[in-house]
C-alpha positions in Angstrom: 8.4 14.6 29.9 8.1 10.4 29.5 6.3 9.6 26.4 2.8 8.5 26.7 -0.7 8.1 25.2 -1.1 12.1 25.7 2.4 13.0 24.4 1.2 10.7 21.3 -1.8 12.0 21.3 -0.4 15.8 20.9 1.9 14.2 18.2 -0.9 13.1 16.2 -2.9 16.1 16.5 0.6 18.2 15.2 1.2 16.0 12.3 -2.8 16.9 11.6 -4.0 12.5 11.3 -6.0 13.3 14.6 -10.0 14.0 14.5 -11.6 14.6 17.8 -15.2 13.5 17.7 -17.8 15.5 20.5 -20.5 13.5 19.2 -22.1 11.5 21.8 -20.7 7.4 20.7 -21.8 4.5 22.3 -18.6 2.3 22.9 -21.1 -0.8 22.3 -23.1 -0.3 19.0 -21.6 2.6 17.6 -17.8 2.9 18.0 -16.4 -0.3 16.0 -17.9 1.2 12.9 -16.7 4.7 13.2 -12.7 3.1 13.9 -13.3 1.0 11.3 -13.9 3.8 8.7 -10.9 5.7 9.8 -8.2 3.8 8.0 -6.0 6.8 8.2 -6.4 8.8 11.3 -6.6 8.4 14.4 -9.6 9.2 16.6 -10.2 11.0 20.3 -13.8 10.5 21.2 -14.7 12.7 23.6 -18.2 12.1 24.5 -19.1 8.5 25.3 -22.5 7.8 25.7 -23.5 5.8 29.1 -19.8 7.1 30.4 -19.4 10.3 31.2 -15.7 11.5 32.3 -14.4 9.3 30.0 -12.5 9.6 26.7 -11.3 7.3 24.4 -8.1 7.1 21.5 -8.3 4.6 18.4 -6.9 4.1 15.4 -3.6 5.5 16.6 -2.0 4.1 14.3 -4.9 2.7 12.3 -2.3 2.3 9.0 1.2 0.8 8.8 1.5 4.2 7.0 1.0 6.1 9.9 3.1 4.0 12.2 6.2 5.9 11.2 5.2 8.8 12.9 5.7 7.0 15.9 9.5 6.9 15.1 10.3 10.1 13.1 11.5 8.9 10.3 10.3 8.0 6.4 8.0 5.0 5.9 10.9 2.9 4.1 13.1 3.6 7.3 10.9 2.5 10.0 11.4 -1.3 9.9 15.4 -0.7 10.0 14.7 2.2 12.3 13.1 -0.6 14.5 15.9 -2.5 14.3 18.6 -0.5 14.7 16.9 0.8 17.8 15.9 -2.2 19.5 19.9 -3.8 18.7 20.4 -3.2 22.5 17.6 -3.6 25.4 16.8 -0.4 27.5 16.2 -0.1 30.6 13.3 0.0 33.6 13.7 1.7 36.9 11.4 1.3 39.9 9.6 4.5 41.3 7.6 5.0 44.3 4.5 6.5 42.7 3.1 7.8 39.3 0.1 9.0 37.3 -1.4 5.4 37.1 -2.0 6.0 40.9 -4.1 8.7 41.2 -7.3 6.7 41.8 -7.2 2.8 42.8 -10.2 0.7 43.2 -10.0 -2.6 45.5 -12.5 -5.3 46.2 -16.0 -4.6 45.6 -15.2 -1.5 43.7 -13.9 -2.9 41.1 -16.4 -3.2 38.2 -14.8 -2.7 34.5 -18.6 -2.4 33.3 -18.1 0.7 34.1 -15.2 1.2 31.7 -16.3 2.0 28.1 -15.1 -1.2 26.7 -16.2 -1.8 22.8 -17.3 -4.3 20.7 -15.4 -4.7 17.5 -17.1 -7.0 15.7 -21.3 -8.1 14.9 -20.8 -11.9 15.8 -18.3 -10.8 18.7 -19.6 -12.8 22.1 -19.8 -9.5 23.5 -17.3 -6.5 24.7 -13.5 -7.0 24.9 -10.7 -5.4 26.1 -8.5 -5.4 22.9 -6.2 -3.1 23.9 -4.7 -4.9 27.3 -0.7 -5.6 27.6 -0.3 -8.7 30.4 2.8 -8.5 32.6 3.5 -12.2 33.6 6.4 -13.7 35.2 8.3 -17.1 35.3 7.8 -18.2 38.5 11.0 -19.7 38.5 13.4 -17.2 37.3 10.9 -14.5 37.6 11.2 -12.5 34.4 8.7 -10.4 32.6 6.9 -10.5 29.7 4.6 -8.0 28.5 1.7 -9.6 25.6 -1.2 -9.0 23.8 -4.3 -10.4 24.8 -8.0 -10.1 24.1 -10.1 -10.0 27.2 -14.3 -10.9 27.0 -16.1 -9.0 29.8 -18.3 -11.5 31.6 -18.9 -9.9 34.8 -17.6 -6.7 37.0 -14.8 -8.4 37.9 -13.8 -11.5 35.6 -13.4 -11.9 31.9 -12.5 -14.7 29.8 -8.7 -14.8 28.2 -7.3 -16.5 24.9 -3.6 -17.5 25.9 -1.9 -18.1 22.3 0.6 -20.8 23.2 3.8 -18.3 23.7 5.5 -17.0 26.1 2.6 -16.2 28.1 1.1 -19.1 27.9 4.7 -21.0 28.7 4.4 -18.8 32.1 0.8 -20.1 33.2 1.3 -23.4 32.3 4.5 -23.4 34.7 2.4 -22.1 37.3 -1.1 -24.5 36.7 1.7 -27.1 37.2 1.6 -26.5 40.6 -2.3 -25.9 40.8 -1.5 -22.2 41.6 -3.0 -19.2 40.2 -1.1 -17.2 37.6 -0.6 -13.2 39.1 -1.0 -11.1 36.3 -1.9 -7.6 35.7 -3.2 -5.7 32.4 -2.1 -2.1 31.1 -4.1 -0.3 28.9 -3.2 2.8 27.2 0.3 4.2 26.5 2.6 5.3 24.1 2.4 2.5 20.8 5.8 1.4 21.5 4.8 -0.6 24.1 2.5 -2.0 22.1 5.4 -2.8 19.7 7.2 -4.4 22.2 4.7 -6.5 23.7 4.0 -8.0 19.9 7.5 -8.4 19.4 8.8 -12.3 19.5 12.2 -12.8 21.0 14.4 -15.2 22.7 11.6 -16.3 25.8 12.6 -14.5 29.3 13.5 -11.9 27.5 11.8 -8.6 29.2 9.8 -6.8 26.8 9.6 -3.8 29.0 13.5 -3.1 28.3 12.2 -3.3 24.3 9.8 -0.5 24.9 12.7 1.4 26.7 15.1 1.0 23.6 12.2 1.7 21.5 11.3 5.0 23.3 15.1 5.5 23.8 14.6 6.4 27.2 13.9 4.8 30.6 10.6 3.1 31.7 9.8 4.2 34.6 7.9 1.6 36.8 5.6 1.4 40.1 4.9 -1.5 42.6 1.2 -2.7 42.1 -1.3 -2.5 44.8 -2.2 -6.3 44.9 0.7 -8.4 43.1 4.1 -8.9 43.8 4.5 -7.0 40.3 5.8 -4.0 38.5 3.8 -1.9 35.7 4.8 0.8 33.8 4.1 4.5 36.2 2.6 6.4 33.1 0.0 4.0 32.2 -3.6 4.9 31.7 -5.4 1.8 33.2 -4.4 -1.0 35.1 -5.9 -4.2 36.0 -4.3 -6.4 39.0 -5.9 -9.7 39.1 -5.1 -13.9 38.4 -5.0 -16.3 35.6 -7.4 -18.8 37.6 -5.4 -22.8 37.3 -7.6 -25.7 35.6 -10.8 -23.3 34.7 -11.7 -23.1 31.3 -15.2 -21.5 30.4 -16.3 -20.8 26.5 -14.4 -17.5 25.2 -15.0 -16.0 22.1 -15.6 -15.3 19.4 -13.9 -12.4 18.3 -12.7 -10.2 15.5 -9.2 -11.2 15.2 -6.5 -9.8 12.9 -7.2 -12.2 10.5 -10.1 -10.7 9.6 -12.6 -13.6 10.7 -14.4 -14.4 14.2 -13.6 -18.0 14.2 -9.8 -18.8 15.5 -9.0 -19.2 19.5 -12.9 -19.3 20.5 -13.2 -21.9 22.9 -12.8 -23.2 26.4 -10.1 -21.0 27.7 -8.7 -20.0 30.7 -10.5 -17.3 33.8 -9.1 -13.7 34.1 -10.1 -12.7 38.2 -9.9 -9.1 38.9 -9.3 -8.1 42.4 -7.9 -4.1 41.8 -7.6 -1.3 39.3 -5.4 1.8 39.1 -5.6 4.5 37.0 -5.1 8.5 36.1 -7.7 10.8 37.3 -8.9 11.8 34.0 -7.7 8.5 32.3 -8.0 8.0 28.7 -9.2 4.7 28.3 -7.3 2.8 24.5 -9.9 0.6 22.5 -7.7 -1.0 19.5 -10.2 -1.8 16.6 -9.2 -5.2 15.3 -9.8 -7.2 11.7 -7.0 -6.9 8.7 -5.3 -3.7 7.9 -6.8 -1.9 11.0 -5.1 -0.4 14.2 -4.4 -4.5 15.6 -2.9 -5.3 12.6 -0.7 -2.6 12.7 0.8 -3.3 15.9 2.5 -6.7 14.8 3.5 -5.7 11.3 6.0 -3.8 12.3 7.8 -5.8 14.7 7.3 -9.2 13.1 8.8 -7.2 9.9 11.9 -5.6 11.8 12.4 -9.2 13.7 12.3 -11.2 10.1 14.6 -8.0 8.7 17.6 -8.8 11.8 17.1 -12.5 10.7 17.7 -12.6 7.3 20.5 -10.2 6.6 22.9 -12.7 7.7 21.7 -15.7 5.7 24.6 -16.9 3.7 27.5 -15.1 5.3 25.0 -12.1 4.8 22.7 -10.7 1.7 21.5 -6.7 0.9 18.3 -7.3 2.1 16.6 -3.1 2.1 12.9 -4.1 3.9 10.4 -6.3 5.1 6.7 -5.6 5.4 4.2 -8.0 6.3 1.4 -8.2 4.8 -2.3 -8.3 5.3 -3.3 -10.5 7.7 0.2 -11.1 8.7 0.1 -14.9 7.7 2.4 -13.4 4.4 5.4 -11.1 4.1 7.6 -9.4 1.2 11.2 -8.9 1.3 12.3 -6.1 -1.1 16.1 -7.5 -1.7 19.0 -6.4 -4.1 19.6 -10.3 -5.7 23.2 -10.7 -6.2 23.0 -14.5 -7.5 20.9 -17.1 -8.7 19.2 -18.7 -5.9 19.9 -16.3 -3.1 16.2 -15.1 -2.8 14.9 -18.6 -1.8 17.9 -19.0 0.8 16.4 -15.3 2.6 13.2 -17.0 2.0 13.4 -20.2 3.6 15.2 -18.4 6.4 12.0 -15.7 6.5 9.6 -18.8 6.5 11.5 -20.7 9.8 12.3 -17.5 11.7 11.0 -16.6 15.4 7.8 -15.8 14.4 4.4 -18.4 13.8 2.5 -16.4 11.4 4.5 -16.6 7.8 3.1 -19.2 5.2 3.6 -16.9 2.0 6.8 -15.1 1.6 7.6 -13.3 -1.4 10.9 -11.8 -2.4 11.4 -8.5 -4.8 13.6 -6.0 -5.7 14.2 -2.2 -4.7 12.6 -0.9 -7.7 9.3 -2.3 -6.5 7.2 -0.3 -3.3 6.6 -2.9 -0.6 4.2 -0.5 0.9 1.8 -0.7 -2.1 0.4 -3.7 -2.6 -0.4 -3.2 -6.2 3.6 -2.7 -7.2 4.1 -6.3 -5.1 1.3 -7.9 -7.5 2.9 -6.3 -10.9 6.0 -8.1 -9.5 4.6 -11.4 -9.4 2.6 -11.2 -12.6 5.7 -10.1 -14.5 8.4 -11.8 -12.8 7.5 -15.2 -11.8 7.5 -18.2 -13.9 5.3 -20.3 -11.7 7.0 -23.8 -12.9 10.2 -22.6 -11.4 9.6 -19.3 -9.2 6.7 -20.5 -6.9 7.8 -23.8 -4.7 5.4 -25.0 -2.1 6.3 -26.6 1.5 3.5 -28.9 2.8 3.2 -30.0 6.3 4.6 -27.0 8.0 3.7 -26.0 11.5 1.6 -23.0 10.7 0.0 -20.4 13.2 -2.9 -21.5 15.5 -5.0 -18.9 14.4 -4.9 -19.6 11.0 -8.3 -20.9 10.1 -7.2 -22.1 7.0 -5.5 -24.8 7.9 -5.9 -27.8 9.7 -6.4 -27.8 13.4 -4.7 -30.0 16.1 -5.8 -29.4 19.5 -8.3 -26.7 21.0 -7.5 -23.4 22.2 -6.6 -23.5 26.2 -5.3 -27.2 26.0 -1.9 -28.3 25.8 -0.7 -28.5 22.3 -2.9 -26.8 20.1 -1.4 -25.7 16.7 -2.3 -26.2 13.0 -0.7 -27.8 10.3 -0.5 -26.8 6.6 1.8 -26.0 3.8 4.1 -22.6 3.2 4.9 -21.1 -0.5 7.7 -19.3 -1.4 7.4 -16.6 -4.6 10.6 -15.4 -5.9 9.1 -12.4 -7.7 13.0 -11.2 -8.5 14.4 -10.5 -11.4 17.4 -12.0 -12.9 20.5 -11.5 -10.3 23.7 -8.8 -10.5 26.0 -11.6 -11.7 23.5 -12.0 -15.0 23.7 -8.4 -16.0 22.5 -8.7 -19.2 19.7 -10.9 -18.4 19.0 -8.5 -15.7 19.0 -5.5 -17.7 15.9 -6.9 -19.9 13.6 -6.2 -16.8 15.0 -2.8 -15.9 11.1 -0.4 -15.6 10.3 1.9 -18.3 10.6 5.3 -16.8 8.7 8.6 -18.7 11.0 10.6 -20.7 12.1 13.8 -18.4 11.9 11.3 -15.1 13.2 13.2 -11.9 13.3 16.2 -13.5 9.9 17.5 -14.7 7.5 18.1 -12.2 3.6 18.1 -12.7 3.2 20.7 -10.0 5.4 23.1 -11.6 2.9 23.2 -14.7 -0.2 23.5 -12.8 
């Protein structure tokens, strides 16, 4: 059986993080709060109110703590798992029909009011799809790319789109070049790896459909849409055939981003028309709850952590670099490193700061003995190994992510050029390398007397 939002779903519900609510929720006023408050578990919602027929996963993974479940593995192996998996691309392969075809809706039936959209956040300007994947292509060379991108409902058949300037964005602009609308169509629901692989920054043309196949580690199986001279994946939930309209901009936004603020990418961006869907008879529709920490965030920690962990083992002929997490709201990261000599932590960090991704401005580098996954263990780092006169060195006018309200903006979203400029900070939070051993040994942890061998449990 191809993995897919119901294999994941009976996966969560094994591994006992899945709580199925029969409540009646209203996807509008009622359903942002309840994903919000369900840091770790996942939630089915059964009974929508104003929407019968239809049910409705979140939170799935609502935790980079959960994530690993995904893979099978141990928390502290899922970023190298990531890697190691995704080292080669997999593969797609075309299929007449599939699941997503069991109902399709042209023309004048098309009305995605009807779908139980939520609204994440109070100040939101209204419902968005959150949980959408685009499939582009280069109209020149005509390769993929599957991303993440919010969609505002403004109609039955049109909702506005923020287009971060990547890869997407490289695509439309090719095509408003030529005054041509951009053919697009939007998944929602599947397995999380293809939501892995659509946050996942590579080399541009690469096809991040093959990076959910190596993720999966098995074939993606594919089917023609209705409308578009396209491809989507055959076990989707919902799909949405439409075009990127060329030279309209209408005022989009705000929304809760992953940042944890409504302000970044509202603006005067681009048209989404919708002129088709297809979906599963008994489709499950995937609302992804966004803000910091939260089932959006989750989705590109991991990969931006597994992408920065392939980068910067081969700094400097290559360094024993264990893991990278980022953190929250993805504008910092940690590296937990073994630090051989003096000043090889801020060679992995400079190379962490310029890698393929936008969103690092803080990156701090530890050792093994300290637990990148809890936040409190990074902090006791910094407040016992860093002498700030010589451990903390500052980069100012850095290209920083777009979305990064802190920082100064250049441009508006949906125009040509729009980024931010600000500074980055390195923290070498390390202690003293291998080749000072006796330095080093002054900051080795206390550990209890009987460590590893005397258990509480045992005596309760």
């Amino acid at each position: 059986m191809k993995k897919d939002i119901r294999t994941w779903i009976d996966q969560l519900r094994g591994a006992g993080v899945l709580d199925t609510i029969s409540k009646p929720v209203d996807p509008r006023t009622q359903m942002g709060a309840l994903l919000w408050q369900s840091r770790e578990r996942a939630l089915l919602f059964d009974n929508l109110a104003g929407y019968p027929g239809w049910r409705c996963l979140g939170q799935a993974p609502g935790d980079v703590r959960l994530a690993p479940l995904a893979f099978g593995c141990d928390r502290n192996e899922m970023v190298p798992e990531f890697v190691r998996r995704t080292q080669e691309s997999g593969t797609t392969r075309l299929v007449p029909s599939g699941p997503v075809k069991e109902r399709i809706l042209k023309g004048d039936e098309v009305d995605i009011t009807k779908l139980p959209i939520h609204q994440c956040g109070i100040r939101d300007g209204g419902p968005f799809i959150s949980a959408g994947l685009m499939i582009s292509k280069d109209p020149d060379t005509g390769n993929r790319n599957l991303s993440f991108h919010r969609l505002q409902m403004k109609g039955p058949r049109k909702t506005g789109i923020l287009l971060y300037p990547r890869h997407g964005w490289t695509n439309y602009q090719k095509h408003e070049s030529k005054g041509e609308s951009m053919p697009v169509a939007f998944m929602i629901g599947h397995h999380p790896m293809y939501y892995f692989a659509a946050a996942t920054t590579t080399d541009y043309g690469r096809d991040e459909l093959t990076i959910a196949s190596a993720l999966l580690e098995e074939e993606v199986e594919m089917v023609k849409c209705e409308t578009l001279d396209m491809e989507v994946p055959a076990q989707a939930e919902v799909v949405l055939e439409g075009e990127i309209l060329p030279h309209v901009r209408e005022e989009e936004g705000p929304f809760s981003e992953f940042q944890d603020y409504y302000l970044a990418g509202a603006g005067q961006n681009p048209v989404f028309q919708i002129n088709a869907i297809t979906m599963r008879g008994d489709a499950i529709f995937k609302n992804i709850q966004n803000g910091a920490e939260v089932e959006g965030c989750v989705y590109h920690k991991v990969p931006m952590s597994a992408q920065i962990l392939r980068r910067i083992r081969n700094v400097g002929g290559g360094t024993q670099v264990k893991n990278v997490l980022a953190l929250p709201g993805i504008f910092g990261i940690v590296v937990q490193m073994n630090s051989r000599y003096y000043g090889e932590a801020r060679n992995v960090l400079m190379a962490a700061l310029s890698s393929e991704y936008q969103h690092p401005k803080v990156a701090i580098a530890v050792d093994e003995d300290v637990d990148i996954f809890n936040y409190a263990d990074v902090l006791w780092a910094i407040s016992t190994r860093v002498n700030p006169a010589e451990d903390i060195i500052t980069i100012p006018g850095a290209k920083i992510h777009a979305m990064d309200p802190s920082c100064q903006e250049v441009g508006k979203p949906g125009a040509p050029g729009w980024h931010r400029v600000g500074g980055k900070v390195m923290i070498d939070a390390t202690k003293p390398p291998e080749c000072d051993p006796a330095r080093r040994f002054e900051f080795e942890r206390l550990q209890p007397m009987g460590a590893g061998k005397v258990r509480l449990e045992d005596f309760l």
